[in-house]
N, C-alpha and C positions, 0 to 999 in steps of 0.2 A: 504494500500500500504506500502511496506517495505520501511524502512530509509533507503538513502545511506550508507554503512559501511564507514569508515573512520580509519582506523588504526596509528596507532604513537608510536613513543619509544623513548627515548631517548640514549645515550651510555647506557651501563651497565659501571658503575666506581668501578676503582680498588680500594678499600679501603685500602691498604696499610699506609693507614694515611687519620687525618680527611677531611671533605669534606670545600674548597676555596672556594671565590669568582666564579670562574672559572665552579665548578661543581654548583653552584646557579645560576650561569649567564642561564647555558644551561638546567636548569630544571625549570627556571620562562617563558624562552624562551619558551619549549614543551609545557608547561602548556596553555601560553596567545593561543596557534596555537590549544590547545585541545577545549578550553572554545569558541573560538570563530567560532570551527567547529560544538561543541553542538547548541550553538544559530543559528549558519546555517539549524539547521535538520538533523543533517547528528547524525547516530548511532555510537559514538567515542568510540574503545579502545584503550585506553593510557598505558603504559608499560613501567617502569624503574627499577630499581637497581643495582646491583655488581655483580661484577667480581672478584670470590675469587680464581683466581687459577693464574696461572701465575709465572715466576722467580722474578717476582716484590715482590710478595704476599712472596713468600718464604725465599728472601735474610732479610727481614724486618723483617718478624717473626724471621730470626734466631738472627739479629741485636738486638731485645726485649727481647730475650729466652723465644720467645714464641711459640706453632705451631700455624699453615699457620690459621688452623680452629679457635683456642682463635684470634687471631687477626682479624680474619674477624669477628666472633661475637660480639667482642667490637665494630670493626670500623663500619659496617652493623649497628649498632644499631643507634650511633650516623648521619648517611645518612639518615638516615629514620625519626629521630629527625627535620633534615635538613628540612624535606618533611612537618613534620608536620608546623615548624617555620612558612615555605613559604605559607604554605595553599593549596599544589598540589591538581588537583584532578584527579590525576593518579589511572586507576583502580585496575590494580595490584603492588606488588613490587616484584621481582624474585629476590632471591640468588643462584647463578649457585652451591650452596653447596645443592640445597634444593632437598629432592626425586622425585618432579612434573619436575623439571629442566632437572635430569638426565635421568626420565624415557620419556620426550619430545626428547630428544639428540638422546635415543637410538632407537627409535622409526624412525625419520628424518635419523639419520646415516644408521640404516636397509635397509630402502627405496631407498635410495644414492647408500648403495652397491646393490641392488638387480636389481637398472638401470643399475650400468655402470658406476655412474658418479662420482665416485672418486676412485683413484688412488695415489700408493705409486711410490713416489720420493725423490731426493734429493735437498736441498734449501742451498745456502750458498751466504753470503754478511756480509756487516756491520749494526753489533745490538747496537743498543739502548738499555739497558733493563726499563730504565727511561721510552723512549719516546713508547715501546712496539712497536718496527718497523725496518726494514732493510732499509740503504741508503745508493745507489748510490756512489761509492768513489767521484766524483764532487761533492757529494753533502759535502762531510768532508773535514776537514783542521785538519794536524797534526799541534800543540798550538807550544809554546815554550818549555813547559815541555816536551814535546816529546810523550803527548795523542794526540791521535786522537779524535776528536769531529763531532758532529751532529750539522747542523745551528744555533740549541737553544742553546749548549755547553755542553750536557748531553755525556758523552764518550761514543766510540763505541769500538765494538772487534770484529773481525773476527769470523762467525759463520759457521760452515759447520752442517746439522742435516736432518734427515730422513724423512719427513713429509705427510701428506696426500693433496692430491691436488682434486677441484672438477672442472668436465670436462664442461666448461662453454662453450669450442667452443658447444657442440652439441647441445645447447637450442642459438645459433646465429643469426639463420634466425628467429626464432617464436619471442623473444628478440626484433631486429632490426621492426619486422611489429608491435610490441605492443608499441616502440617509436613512430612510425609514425602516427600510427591511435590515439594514445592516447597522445600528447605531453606533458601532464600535470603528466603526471606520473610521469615526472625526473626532478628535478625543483631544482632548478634554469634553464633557457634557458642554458648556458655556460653549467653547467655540465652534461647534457643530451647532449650537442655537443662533449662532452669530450668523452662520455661514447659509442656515435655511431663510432665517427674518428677511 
């Protein structure tokens, strides 16, 4: 009889600089929840590493005079060090720089267009390039200096940009019945009530 499958990942992290507290916290985390779904039975794959692309990755490298690619090779290296320290036992490690990464992407994206289910538009808010995310003017406060800030205090700017969007309402209903039947899928309770509201 076949194992349960059991799938996991953690973020994939920016290497932009070495890996904190913060990225160990959340990869001894994935880890205790891989190991104690192995000793359940269940057929675990585990999946983590970086995220080499981004405005994060690129202001950094130019701040180093280094390219985007020498910086993520240094700092990917050292992540993985990370992995070693802790004793993960993640089965893979992905670098969104690596050719298995890009030719997975092109593959998924193919499929995406050849449904339907993505689409070009336009996106504009306030960025973070710290926190890698757009907020809400309520959610900012212009300081004293006269920057505008993100809750944490990482500055924001006004972004207007072209982007690709994927068409989430048409998998809605199928979506909403695989909550119901399967409440375990989206866990915590709260954010599976988030995710139906």
């Amino acid at each position: 009889m076949a194992r349960e499958k059991y799938y996991l990942t953690t973020p994939i992290f920016y290497p932009n600089g070495k890996p904190h507290i913060g990225h160990a916290y959340n990869v001894i985390a994935s880890d205790t929840l891989a190991r104690f779904q192995r000793l359940d039975g269940k057929d675990v794959f585990f999946v983590s590493g970086t995220d080499e692309h981004g405005l994060k990755m690129q202001q950094t490298a130019d701040a180093e005079g280094l390219t985007p690619k020498a910086l993520a090779d240094r700092n990917s290296a050292i992540f993985r060090s990370m992995y070693e320290a802790i004793g993960c036992s993640n089965d893979v490690f992905i670098r969104t720089t690596e050719e298995r990464h890009y030719k997975a992407c092109q593959a998924i994206w193919k499929r995406m267009a050849e449904n339907g289910d993505i689409y070009l538009d336009r996106y504009s808010g306030w960025y973070s390039v710290r926190q890698e995310a757009y907020f809400d003017e309520a959610e900012t406060k212009v300081g004293d200096d006269g920057v505008r800030r993100e809750p944490l205090g990482s500055p924001v700017e006004w972004t207007e940009e072209e982007s690709y969007f994927f068409r989430l309402s048409a998998y809605q209903d199928r979506l909403l019945a695989l909550y119901e039947n399967s409440p375990e899928f989206v866990g915590p309770a709260e954010r599976r009530n988030e995710i139906v509201s």
